[in-house]
N, C-alpha and C positions, 0 to 999 in steps of 0.2 A: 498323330499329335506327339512331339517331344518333348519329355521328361526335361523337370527341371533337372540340374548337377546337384551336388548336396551344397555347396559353396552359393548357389543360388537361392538354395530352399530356406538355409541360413540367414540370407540377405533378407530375404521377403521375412520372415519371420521376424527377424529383429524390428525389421521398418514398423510390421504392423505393429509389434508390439508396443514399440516408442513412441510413435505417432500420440498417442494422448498424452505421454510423458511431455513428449515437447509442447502440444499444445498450452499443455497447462502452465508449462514453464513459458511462458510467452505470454500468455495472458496475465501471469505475476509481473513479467517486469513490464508490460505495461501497464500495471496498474500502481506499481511500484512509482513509477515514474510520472503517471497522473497526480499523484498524491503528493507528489515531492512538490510538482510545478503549480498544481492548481488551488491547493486548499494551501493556506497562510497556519504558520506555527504560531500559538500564542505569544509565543516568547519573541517572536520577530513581529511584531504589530511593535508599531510605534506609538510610544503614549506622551500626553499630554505632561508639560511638568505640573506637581501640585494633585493632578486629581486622583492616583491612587491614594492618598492619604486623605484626600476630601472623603472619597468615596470608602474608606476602612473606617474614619471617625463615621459617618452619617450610619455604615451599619451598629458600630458597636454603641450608639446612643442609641438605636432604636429596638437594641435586643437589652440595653439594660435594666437592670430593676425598677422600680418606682416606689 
């Protein structure tokens, strides 16, 4: 059976090494990218005109003193 070269041993080495590196970096950017496309930023939902200030006065009467 023939010996690896050192430039070979090298190779294999590195691969194995990085191998979960990259996995994991891969599994970020798709997750990265799930999260961009699937889940809604609050700040980008559209709202209604009028009902944030409906709904700011309805809390602050209902936490006020008596």
């Amino acid at each position: 059976m023939e010996r690896f070269s050192e430039t070979q041993y090298c190779l294999v080495v590195a691969a194995v090494l990085l191998t979960p590196m990259l996995a994991l970096w891969i599994i970020e950017v798709i997750g990265w990218f799930l999260r961009l496309t699937l889940w809604r930023h609050p700040e980008t939902v559209p709202r209604s005109e009028g009902s944030g200030d409906e709904l700011a006065e309805a809390r602050r009467a209902s936490h006020s003193p008596r």
